[in-house]
Structures are given as C-alpha cells and as structure tokens.
C-alpha positions as CSV (number, residue, x, y, z in Angstrom):
1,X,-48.9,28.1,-94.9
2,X,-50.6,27.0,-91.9
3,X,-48.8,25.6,-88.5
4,X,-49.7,24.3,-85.4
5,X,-47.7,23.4,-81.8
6,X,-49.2,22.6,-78.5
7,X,-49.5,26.0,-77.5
8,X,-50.7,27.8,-80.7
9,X,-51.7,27.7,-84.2
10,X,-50.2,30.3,-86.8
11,X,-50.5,30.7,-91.0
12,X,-49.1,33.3,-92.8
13,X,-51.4,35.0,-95.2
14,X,-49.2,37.1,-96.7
15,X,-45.5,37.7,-96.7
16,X,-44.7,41.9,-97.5
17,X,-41.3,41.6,-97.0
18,X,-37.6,40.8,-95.8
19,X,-36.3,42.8,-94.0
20,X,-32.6,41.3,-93.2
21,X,-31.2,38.1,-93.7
22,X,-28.9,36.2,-91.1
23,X,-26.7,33.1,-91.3
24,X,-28.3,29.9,-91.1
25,X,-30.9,31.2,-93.3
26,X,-32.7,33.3,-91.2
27,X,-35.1,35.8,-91.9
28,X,-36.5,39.3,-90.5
29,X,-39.7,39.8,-92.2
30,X,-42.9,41.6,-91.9
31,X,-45.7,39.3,-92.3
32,X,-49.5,39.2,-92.3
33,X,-50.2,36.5,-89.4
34,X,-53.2,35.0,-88.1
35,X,-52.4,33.8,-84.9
36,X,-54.9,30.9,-83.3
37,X,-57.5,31.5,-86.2
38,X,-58.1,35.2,-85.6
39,X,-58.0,38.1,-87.9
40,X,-54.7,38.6,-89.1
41,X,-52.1,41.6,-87.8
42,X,-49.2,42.6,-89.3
43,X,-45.8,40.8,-87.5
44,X,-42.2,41.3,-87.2
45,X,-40.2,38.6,-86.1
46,X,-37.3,36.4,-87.6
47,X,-38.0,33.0,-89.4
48,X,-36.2,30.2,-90.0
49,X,-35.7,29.0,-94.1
50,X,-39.1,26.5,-93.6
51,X,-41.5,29.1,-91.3
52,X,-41.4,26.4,-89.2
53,X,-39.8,27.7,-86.6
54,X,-39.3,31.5,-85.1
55,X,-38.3,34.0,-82.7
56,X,-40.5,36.3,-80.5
57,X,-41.6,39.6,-82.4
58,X,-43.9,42.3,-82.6
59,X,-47.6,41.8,-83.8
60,X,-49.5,44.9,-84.6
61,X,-53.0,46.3,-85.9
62,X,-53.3,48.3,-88.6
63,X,-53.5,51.1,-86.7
64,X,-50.6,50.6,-85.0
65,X,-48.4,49.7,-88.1
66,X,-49.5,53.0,-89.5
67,X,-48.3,54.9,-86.0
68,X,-45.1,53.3,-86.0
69,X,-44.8,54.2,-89.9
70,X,-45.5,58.0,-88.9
71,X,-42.8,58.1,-85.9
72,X,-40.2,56.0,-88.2
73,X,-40.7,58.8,-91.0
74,X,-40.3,61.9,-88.4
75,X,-37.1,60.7,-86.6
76,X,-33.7,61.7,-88.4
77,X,-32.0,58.3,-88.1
78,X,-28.0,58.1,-88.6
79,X,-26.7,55.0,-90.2
C-alpha cells in the first residue's frame, strides 16, 4: 500500500504485527515502512482502519530494533 501527501510519500511493505487496538479503529502496529522511496525500517506508530492516516512514531534500523529487543528482554517489567 503506497501513499503520498505534500510533504512525504510512505508504503508499507510489510505489516508484523498489532500491537493494541483503540476506539475508532485505531491501530498500534509494528510495520516495515519505506518512507520517501528509501530502504525500508521497521516503524511503530498508530494507524487509522485505512493506513491512510497516522500518528508520529518510532522508525528504526535493524540494528536498532534488535537493541531495543535485547533491553526489552533484560528489564523485569510489572504489569
């Protein structure tokens, strides 16, 4: 799915995953993203129902998808 505005162009190669849903339809996801025709980084930001639409978020490489993975899996989180 490929979009464009004024300011940017983005199309989601591949969607790994929801990770909450809000009212309206909403979604938190992590994405593959190329943003303005470059190579693709991983994204986390929330979507409206079309992907037409969307909040800021977080784009990162590989490598730091993998860093944030390692921290995530050594803190002792408390629900």
């Amino acid at each position: 799915m490929a979009m464009q505005s004024p300011a940017f162009s983005f199309e989601i190669k591949k969607l790994l995953g929801v990770i909450s849903k809000g009212s309206g339809g909403w979604t938190k996801e992590l994405n593959l993203v190329s943003w303005n025709g470059k190579e693709a980084k991983f994204d986390i930001r929330d979507w409206d129902p079309d992907h037409e639409r969307m909040t800021k978020g977080v784009t990162l490489s590989a490598k730091e998808l993998i860093a944030l993975r390692d921290l995530l899996n050594s803190l002792e989180i408390e629900e």
